[in-house]
C-alpha positions in Angstrom: -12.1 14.3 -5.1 -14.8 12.5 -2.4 -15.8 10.6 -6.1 -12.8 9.1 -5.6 -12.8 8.5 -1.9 -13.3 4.8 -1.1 -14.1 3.0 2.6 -11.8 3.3 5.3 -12.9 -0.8 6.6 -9.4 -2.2 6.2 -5.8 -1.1 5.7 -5.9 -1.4 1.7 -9.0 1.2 1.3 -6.9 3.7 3.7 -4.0 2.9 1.0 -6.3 3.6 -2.2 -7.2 7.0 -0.4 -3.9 7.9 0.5 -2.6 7.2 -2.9 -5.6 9.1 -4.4 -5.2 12.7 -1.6 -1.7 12.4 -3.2 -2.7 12.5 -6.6 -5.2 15.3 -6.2 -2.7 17.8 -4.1 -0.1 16.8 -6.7 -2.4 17.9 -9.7 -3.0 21.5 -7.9 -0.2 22.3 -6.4 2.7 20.2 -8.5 5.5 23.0 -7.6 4.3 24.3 -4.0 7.4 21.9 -2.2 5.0 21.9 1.0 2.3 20.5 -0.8 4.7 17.9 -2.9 5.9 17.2 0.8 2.8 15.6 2.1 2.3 14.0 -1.3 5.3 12.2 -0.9 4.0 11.8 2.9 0.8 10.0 1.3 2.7 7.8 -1.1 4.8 6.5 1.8 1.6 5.6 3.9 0.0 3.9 0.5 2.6 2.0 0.2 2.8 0.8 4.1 -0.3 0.3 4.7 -0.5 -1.8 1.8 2.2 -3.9 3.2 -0.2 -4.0 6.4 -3.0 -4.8 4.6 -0.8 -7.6 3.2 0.4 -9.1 6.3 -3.6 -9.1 7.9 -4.9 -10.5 5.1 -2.0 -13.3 5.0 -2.1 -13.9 9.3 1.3 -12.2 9.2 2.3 -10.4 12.6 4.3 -7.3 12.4 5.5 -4.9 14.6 4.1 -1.1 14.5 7.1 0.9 12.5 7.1 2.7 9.4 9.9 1.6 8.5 9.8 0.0 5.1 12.4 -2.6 5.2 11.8 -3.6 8.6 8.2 -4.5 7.0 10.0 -6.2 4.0 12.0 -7.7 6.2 9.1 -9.8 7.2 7.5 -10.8 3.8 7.1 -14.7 2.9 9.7 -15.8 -0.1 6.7 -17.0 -2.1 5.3 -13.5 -2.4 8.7 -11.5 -2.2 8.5 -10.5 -5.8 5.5 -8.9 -5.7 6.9 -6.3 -3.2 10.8 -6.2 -4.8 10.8 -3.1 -5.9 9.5 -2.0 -3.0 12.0 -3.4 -0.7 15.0 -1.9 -3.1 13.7 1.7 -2.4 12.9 0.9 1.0 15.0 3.4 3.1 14.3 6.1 0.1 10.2 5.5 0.7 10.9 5.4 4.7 12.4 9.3 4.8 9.6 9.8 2.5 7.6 9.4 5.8 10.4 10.6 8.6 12.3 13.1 6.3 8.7 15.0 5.4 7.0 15.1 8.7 10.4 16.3 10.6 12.4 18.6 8.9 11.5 21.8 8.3 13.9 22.8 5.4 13.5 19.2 3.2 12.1 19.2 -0.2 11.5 16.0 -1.7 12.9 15.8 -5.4 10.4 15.2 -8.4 12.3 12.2 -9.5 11.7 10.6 -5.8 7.9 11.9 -5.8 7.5 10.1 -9.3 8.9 7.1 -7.8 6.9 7.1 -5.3 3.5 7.5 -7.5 4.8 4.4 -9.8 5.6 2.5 -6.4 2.8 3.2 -4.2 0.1 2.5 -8.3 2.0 -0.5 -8.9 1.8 -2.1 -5.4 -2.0 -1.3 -4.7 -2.5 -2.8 -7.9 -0.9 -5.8 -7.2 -2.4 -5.9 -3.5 -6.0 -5.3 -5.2 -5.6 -8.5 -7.7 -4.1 -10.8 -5.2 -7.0 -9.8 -2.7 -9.8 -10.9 -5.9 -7.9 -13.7 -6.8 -7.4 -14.9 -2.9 -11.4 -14.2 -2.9 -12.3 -16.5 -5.4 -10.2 -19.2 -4.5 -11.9 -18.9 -0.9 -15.5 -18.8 -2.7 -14.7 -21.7 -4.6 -13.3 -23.6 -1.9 -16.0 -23.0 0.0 -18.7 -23.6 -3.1 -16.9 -27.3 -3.4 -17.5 -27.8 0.4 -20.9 -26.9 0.0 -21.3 -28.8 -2.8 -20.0 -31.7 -1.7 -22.1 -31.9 1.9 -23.5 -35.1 2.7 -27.5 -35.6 2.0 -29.4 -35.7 5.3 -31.8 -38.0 3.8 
């Protein structure tokens, strides 16, 4: 698993390791409902710190909840889409978090924990590519500057 285990710098990477802890306990111990707990644990904190990731890299402020819609609740209309599904399983992916950490007797269903693999994939995914596409723009944009300098001679 420590193959798999990227750098902690920003809020995405924690997300990528998150998602892959939950994918590793989930192979071993795929009927063991404490184990499946803290996978659904990890897929909730993929998900939101992807979010967070989001907002940084976008000068977005946010307030310090785990609360999935409140987070949604703050996302720009030109990027909504990319996060709908997320915001229309919001309150399921938010006792993903609350639900797992507190109660003693709650199991999380399959059906949700599969959810929450597709979700928390799909978003990183999404986060990832928008992150190398905002890169390249930038290193254009900057390459143009450059480029385009006056000559001191």
């Amino acid at each position: 698993m420590s193959d798999n285990i990227i750098s902690n710098d920003t809020l995405l990477g924690m997300a990528k390791n998150n998602l892959t802890v939950a994918r590793e306990m989930y192979k071993l111990y795929p009927n063991d409902n404490g184990i499946v707990n803290l996978v659904a644990y990890h897929l909730q904190q993929a998900i939101e710190l992807t979010i967070k990731h989001f907002f940084e890299t976008h000068g977005i402020k946010y307030d310090r909840t785990h609360d999935i819609s409140d987070l949604c609740s703050k996302l720009p209309d030109e990027y909504y889409e990319i996060f709908r599904s997320i915001d229309l399983y919001a309150s399921k992916l938010t006792q993903m978090e609350s639900k797992t950490r507190y109660l003693k007797s709650y199991s999380v269903a399959a059906r949700e924990v599969k959810l929450g693999f597709e979700l928390a994939t799909d978003i990183v995914q999404k986060i990832t590519e928008l992150d190398s596409i905002d890169e390249s723009k930038n290193n254009l944009e900057h390459n143009n500057t450059s480029n385009s300098a006056p000559n001191s001679d």
